[in-house]
C-alpha positions in Angstrom: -0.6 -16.9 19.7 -1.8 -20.3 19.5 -0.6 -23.1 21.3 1.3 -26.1 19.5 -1.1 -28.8 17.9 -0.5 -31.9 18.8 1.0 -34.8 16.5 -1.6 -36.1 14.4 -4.5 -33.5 15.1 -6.2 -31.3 12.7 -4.0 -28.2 12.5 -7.7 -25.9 12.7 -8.0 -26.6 16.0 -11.0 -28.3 16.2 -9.1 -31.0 18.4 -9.8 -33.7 16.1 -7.8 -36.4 15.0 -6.7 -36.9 11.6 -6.4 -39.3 8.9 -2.8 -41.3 8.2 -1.9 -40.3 4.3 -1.8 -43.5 2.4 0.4 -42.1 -0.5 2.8 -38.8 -0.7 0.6 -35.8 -2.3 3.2 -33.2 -2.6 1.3 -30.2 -3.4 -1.5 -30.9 -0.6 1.9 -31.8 1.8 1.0 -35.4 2.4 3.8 -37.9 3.3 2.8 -41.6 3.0 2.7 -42.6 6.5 2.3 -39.3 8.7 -0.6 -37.5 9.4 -2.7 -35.5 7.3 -3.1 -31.8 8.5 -6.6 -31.0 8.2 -9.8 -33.0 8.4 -11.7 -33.0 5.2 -13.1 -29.3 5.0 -10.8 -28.2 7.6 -8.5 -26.3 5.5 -6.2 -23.1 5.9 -8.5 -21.3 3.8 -11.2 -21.7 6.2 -9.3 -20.5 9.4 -10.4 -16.9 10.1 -8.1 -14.5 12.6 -6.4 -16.0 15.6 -6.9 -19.6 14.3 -5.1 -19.1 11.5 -1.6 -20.5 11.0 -1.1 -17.2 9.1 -2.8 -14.4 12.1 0.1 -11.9 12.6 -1.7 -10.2 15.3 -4.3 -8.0 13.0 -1.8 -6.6 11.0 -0.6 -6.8 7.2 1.1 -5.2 4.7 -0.1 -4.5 1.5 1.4 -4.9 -2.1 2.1 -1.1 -1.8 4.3 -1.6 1.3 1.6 0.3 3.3 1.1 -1.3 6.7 -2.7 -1.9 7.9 -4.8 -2.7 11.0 -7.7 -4.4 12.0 -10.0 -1.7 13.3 -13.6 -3.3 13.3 -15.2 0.1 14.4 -13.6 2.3 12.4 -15.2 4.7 9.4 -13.0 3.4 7.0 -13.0 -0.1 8.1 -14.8 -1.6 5.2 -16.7 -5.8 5.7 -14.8 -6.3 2.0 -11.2 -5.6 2.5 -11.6 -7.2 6.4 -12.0 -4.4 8.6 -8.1 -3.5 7.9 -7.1 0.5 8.2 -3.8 1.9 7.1 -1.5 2.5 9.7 -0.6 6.1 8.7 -4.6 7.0 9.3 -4.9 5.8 12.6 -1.7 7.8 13.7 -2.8 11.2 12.2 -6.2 10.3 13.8 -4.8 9.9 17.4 -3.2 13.2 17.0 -5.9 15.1 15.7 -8.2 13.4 18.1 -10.6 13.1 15.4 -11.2 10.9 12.1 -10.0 12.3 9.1 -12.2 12.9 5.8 -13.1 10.1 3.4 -11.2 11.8 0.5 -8.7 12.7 2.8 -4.7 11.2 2.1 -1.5 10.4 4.4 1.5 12.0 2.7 4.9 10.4 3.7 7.2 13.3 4.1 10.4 10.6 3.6 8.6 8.6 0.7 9.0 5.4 3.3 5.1 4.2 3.6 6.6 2.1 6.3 7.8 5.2 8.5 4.9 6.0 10.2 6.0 8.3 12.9 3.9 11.3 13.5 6.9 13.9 12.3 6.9 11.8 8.8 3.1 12.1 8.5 1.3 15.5 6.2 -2.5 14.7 6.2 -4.1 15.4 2.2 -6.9 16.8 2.1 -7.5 15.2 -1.2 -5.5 13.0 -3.9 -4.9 16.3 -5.9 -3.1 18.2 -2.6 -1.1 14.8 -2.0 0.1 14.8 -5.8 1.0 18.5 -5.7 3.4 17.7 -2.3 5.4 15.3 -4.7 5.5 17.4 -7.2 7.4 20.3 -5.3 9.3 17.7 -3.8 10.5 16.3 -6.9 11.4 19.9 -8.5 13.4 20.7 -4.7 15.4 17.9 -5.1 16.3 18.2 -8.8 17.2 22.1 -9.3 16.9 23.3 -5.4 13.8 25.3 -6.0 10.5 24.0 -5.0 8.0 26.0 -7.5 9.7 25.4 -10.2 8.4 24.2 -13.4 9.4 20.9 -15.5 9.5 21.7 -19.8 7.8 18.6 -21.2 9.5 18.8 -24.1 13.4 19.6 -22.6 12.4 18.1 -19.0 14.2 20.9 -17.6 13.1 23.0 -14.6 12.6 26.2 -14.6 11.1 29.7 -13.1 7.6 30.0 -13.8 7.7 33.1 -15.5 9.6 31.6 -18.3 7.7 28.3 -18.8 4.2 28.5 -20.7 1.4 26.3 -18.5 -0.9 24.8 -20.8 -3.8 22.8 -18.2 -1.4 20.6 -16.7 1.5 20.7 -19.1 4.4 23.9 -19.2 7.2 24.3 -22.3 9.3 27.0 -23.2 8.3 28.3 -26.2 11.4 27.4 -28.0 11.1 23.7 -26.9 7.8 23.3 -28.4 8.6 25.4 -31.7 12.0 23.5 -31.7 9.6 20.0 -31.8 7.2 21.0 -33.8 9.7 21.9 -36.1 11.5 18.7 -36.1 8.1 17.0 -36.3 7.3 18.5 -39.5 10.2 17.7 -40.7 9.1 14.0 -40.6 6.2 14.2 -41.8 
């Protein structure tokens, strides 16, 4: 971590002295009388990695709650989002001593993207495997049985064999002649 900057020297590190503020400028933090923190173009902004007030090591999470790490080197390290890789990858990856596919997904088995131990880790092979895994999940928690199917017109669950699939949609027969029914009725 860095070292403590002395009173009255630019906080970038440059080991410069700075100005005294000659009036209080809240939303830059000047106080009339102290020091200034930065040096004219010596700004936070400016700082990159370990001289920034705001390094935490090479780490971050996202807006997602996803935890990521700088890994310069690595496939999916991309130059735009700063080298950062999630977490979850780079565990997978150890165990499988290999990197995984591009297309390739970290399922949380506990729903807790910040749990990232390897027996809470299913790797995806694609977005559409990932969203399937939720899916049975979400139908085993509700009625107990993972391959169940949810009506889209009762939003019941129930055995395949008496739900009609329809691409991505299922219904019971009764449920959709019961709405279209009602529907008409409307109209």
């Amino acid at each position: 971590m860095l070292e403590e900057i002395p009173y009255g020297y630019c906080h970038c590190g440059c080991g410069k002295k700075t100005k005294i503020a000659k009036e209080n400028i809240k939303k830059i933090g000047w106080t009339k009388g102290q020091p200034i923190k930065f040096i004219c173009g010596h700004n936070a902004r400016s700082l990159k990695r370990e001289k920034s007030y705001s390094w935490k090591g090479g780490t971050y999470n996202n807006s997602q709650g996803y935890i990521y790490i700088l890994q310069e080197d690595h496939p999916r390290a991309k130059a735009s989002a700063g080298n950062y890789v999630p977490r979850s990858h780079l565990v997978v990856e150890t165990i499988m001593e290999k990197y995984l596919p591009s297309k390739a997904v970290v399922h949380h088995v506990d729903e807790n993207r910040k749990n990232d131990s390897p027996n809470n880790l299913v790797a995806c092979e694609n977005r559409a495997y990932h969203n399937l895994l939720h899916k049975r999940q979400r139908a085993l928690e509700t009625c107990g049985h993972a391959n169940w199917l949810k009506c889209k017109f009762c939003k019941q669950y129930d055995d395949p064999q008496n739900v009609v699939k329809n691409g991505s949609s299922c219904y019971h027969k009764e449920c959709r002649n019961k709405y279209r029914r009602e529907h008409r009725q409307k109209i």
